[in-house]
C-alpha angles and dihedrals in degrees: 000000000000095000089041096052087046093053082041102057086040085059096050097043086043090051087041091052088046089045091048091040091060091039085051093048091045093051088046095051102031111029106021134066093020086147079056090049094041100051086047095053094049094054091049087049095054088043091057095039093056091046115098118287112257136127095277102044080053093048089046093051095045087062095043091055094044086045088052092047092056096047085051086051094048096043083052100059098038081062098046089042090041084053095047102045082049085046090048092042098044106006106082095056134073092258131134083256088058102051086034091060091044100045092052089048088049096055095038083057093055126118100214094172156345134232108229115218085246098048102256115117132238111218108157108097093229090052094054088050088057096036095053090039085058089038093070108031076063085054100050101026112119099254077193117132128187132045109319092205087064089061099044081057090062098048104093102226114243105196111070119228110270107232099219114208124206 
């Protein structure tokens, strides 16, 4: 069994460093040095936007844009998932991550100021509470003038009256 177990265990390590190889190379191609993709696609990109116009060139620039798209997508979600797997790791507990993270949601949350309709500015907090509270009953105030009762006469009704039996 001894020689067996060895050639074994060399088969597993030797399965582990392929597995982590590809791993590795994946990583590599699809999730690091977008900023290098992305630079390289652009400059294809210009390259094929200043050749000649023709079928092809169109059809060229069509894939790069869609390939540069992707790369911006990807770079995208490795960030999002990069900040929630630091939020999962450090996040939950009273640490400087955590009030760091706060503070800066808190200010980015933050109303610092309002345009007026006539180009001054409202600062005070209890001035930007009015002014948003008044904001909004303009918004949703009935701007309906006339007898209601003299539209609802005009409006043909659609349920017809229910004849109730004893």
């Amino acid at each position: 069994m001894g020689a067996r177990g060895a050639r074994g265990e060399g088969s597993i390590a030797e399965r582990f460093r392929s597995v982590v190889g590809s791993l590795h190379s994946w990583s590599v191609n699809m999730l690091g040095d977008h900023e290098k993709r992305m630079k390289k696609l652009k400059k294809e990109l210009e390259k094929c936007r200043r050749s000649p116009i023709d079928d092809a060139s169109v059809h060229r620039e069509a894939v790069l844009i869609y390939r540069l798209d992707k790369v911006e997508e990807q770079k995208d979600i490795f960030w999002r998932q990069h900040a929630h797997a630091d939020w999962l790791e450090k996040g939950d507990r009273n640490t400087s991550f955590f009030h760091k993270w706060c503070s800066e949601r808190k200010r980015r949350n933050r109303i610092g100021r309002l345009k007026k309709e006539d180009g001054g500015w409202v600062e005070n907090e209890v001035e930007k509470k009015g002014f948003i509270s008044n904001f909004f009953m303009q918004l949703f105030k009935s701007n309906a003038t006339g007898d209601a009762q003299q539209l609802l006469h005009a409006v043909q009704p659609c349920v017809t009256p229910l004849i109730m039996k004893d």
